[in-house]
N, C-alpha and C positions, 0 to 999 in steps of 0.2 A: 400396334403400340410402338411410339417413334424410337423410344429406350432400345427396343431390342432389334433393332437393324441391322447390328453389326454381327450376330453370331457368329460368320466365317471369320474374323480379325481375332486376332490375341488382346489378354492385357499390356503386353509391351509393346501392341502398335496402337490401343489405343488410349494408357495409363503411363504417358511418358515422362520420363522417362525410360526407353527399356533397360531392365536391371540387366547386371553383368550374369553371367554363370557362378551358382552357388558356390564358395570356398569348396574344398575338398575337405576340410575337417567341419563342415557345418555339420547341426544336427538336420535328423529325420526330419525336421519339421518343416525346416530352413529351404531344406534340398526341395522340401515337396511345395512349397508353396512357390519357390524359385520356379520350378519344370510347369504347375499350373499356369503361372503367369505365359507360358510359350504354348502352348494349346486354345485350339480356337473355341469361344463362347462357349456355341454351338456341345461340344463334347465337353462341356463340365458337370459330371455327376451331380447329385444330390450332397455327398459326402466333399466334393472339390469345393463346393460353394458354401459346404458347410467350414470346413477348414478354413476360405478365404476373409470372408467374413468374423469367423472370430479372428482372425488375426488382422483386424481393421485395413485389408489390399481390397485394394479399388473398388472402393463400396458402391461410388456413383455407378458401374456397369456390372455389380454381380447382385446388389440387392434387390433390382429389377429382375433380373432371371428370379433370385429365391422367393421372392414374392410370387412371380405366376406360379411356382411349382404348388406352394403354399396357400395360395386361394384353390387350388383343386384339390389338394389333402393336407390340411392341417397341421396335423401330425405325422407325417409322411419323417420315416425312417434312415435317418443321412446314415446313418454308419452305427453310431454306439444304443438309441431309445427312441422309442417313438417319441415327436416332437423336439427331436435334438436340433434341428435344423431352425423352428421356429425360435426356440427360446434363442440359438444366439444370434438369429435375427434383431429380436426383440429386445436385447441386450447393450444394443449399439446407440453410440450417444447420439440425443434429440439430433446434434448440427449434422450426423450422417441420414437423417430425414427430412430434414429442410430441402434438399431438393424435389421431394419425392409424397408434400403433403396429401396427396388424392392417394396413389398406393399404400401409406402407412394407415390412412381412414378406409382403405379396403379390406387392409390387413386387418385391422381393428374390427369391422365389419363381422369377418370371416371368423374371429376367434370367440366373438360373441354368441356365432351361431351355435358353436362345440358344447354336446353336453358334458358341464360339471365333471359326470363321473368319470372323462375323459381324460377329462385335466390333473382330476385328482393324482392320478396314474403316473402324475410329471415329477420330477426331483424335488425334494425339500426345496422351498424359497421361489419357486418357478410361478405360484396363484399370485405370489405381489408383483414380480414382475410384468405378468399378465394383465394385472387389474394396472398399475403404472403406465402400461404402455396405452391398453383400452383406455383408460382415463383424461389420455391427453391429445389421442385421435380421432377419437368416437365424432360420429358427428351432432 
C-alpha cells in the first residue's frame, strides 16, 4: 500500500510544517499531540492515532494507518470503548476522505460486515453516524 511507506518518518517530517515544542503551560492534550507528532508512524498506537485523528493532525498520513488497523478489527479498542477508534474515524469531514475514496468504501465495506448487535453496544448517536458514513461510501 503506497500510503504507508513512510512509517520510520515522523509527522513533522512529513506534515510540514514541523510544529515548535509544545508551550510549557499547554494542556495534556496539547503536549501529547505535540510529542506524537515527533515519533515515527511506525510506533503510533491504536489510542495515538485515535487522539490524532479526532483532533483533525495530519489526516492525509494517520487515516491510512487507522483504516488498516480497522479493516482487521473493527471495533478494536483505542483506549476508552470498543470502536472508539472507528467512530472518530468515521466522524471526520467528507474533504478529509477525498483523498482516500477506495479506503473510506473499504472502511464502509468492513463496517457492513459487523453484526448489528455489535454496533448496538456503541454510544448514543454512533448507528447515524454509521449509517451516514456507510451511505455515502458503500459501493
Amino acid at each position: 500500500m503506497p500510503r504507508l511507506l513512510h512509517l520510520d518518518r515522523t509527522l513533522d517530517e512529513l506534515d510540514a510544517p514541523a510544529w515548535p515544542p509544545a508551550p510549557p503551560d499547554a494542556t495534556t492534550l496539547v503536549a501529547k499531540v505535540h510529542a506524537l507528532r515527533r515519533r515515527p508512524l511506525s510506533t503510533l498506537t491504536p489510542a495515538d492515532l485515535r487522539t490524532l485523528i479526532s483532533q483533525d493532525v495530519a489526516l492525509p498520513y494517520v487515516l491510512p494507518l487507522a483504516v488498516a488497523l480497522l479493516l482487521e478489527d473493527p471495533l478494536v479498542d483505542s483506549y476508552f470503548y470498543e470502536g472508539d477508534l472507528l467512530l472518530a474515524t468515521l466522524d471526520r469531514q467528507a474533504s478529509a476522505w477525498a483523498l482516500f475514496p477506495d479506503l473510506a468504501t473499504d472502511l464502509a465495506t468492513a463496517i457492513t460486515t459487523l453484526p448489528r448487535e455489535a454496533l448496538a453496544e456503541l454510544p448514543s448517536g454512533s448507528a447515524a453516524l454509521i449509517d451516514r458514513f456507510t451511505a455515502r461510501h458503500s459501493r
